[in-house]
C-alpha positions, 0 to 999 in steps of 0.5 A: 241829441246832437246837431251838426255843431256839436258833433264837430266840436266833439271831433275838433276837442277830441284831436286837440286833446289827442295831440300834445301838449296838454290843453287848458279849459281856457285855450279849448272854450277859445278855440271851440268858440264857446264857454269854459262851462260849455267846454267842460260839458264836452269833456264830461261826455267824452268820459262818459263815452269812454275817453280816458280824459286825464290832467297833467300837474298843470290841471291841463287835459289830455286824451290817454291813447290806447295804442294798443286797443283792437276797435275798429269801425264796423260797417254798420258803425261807419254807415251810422257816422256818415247819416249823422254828420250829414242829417244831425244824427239819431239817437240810438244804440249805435251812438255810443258806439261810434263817438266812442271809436272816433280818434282811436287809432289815426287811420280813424283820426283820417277817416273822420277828418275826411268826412269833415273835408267832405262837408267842406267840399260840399258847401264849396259846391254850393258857393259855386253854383251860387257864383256861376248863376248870380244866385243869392245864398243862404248862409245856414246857422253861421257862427260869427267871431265877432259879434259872438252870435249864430244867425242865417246870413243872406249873401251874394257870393263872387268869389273864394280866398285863395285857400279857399278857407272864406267865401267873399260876399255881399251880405245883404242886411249890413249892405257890405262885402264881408268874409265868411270861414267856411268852418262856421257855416252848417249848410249853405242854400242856394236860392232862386233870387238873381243877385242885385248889388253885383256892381258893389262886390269888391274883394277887400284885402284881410288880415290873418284872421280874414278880417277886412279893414274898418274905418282905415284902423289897424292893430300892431300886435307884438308878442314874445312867446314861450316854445310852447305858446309859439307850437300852440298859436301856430296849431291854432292858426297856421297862417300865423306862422310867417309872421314868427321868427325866432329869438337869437340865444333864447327859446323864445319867438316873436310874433310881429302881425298887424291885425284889423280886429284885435279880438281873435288874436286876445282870444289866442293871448287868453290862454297864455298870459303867463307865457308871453309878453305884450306889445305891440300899438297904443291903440291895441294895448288900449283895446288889450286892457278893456278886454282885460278889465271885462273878460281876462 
């Protein structure tokens, strides 16, 4: 049976893999936010569902798109997808049917990244009904980055980024205002308790990857990059592409960035150690190579 998560990830492994280049195992767990083994898993139902999942000369993954295929979503089926993503879906014949269709065509690719914007737009709602009446809010099934966990997380929201991708709030057990990605919350509730610590809200300054400075500690991050790594690391992050500029007679690009946490843009480096070279400030090469000694 699948969950809401688990049904955006099938949709956000099934538009990487139908957008070229080819995808590794590695780049997908990172960009998924979850393990290689996990990833695979994904892949294997996709086949089941029957996606013509095939691997490049690298042993890099692609979806074959059948330009030509008549399928089109029934109403029944289009019916079917809507009730699921909102109520974590049933298990029936209709299942099948509709992962199957999804992405197909890119009038589908459309339809359903709608639907994604529409969940979007009602936690959106929520957060502002929260921040209109000084309510607390429940924060439902948050995935974090950072501490690699998924827990409910009880907030006092005041205020969206100026792209309105995070909510900044006050998180009630780390007493602290933090940055909350729209895309890693499930559901948000609002509650009837009133706000108590209004006179703490402060919106801090982020980094790239929405993270607020800790202890005064930045990161200087350096990378030359391949073309391929350059298209990559700007599909997986677009915000990261003023800080690129291209390599005068080369067919590289550099990445100059400072960060607060270093871990998302590792994550990032993971996939492509062998189309890039590292540089960047003592204190991040330093956490570069625990990383490296653990994980890479």
């Amino acid at each position: 049976m699948f969950n809401q998560h688990k049904i955006y990830r099938v949709l956000q492994l099934i538009t990487q893999l139908q957008n070229k280049p080819s995808k590794s195992v590695r780049f997908m767990a990172n960009f998924l936010e979850c393990t290689e083994r996990t990833t695979y898993r994904y892949i294997d139902l996709l086949k089941q569902l029957g996606f013509e999942v095939q691997k490049d000369e690298h042993n890099k993954f692609f979806i074959l798109s059948d330009k030509e295929t008549d399928e089109h979503f029934t109403k029944e089926e289009a019916g079917y997808l809507i009730e699921m993503v909102k109520t974590a879906g049933r298990e029936n014949k209709l299942q099948q049917a509709v992962l199957k269709k999804i992405y197909l065509k890119s009038e589908v690719s459309h339809q359903a990244n709608s639907l994604f914007k529409a969940h979007l737009s009602k936690l959106v709602e929520k957060l502002n009904i929260g921040i209109a009446n000084h309510k607390k809010v429940l924060l439902k099934h948050y995935h974090s980055v950072n501490s690699n966990k998924i827990s409910d997380r009880l907030v006092e929201p005041f205020q969206f980024t100026e792209n309105y991708n995070a909510i900044c709030a006050f998180e009630i057990a780390s007493k602290q205002n933090k940055y909350f990605n729209l895309e890693r919350i499930i559901d948000v509730e609002v509650l009837e308790e009133p706000q108590e610590n209004q006179e703490q809200h402060k919106v801090e300054k982020t980094d790239v990857f929405g993270f607020t400075e800790r202890n005064g500690e930045k990161f200087e991050v350096e990378l030359q990059l391949s073309l391929r790594a350059y298209i990559l690391f700007k599909e997986a992050n677009s915000s990261l592409e003023k800080y690129i500029t291209k390599i005068e007679n080369s067919d590289l690009y550099l990445l100059k960035v400072n960060v607060n946490n270093p871990k998302p843009i590792i994550s990032l480096i993971r996939g492509f150690k062998d189309e890039l070279e590292i540089k960047g400030s003592k204190a991040f090469l330093e956490y570069l190579k625990v990383e490296k000694s653990s994980k890479i």
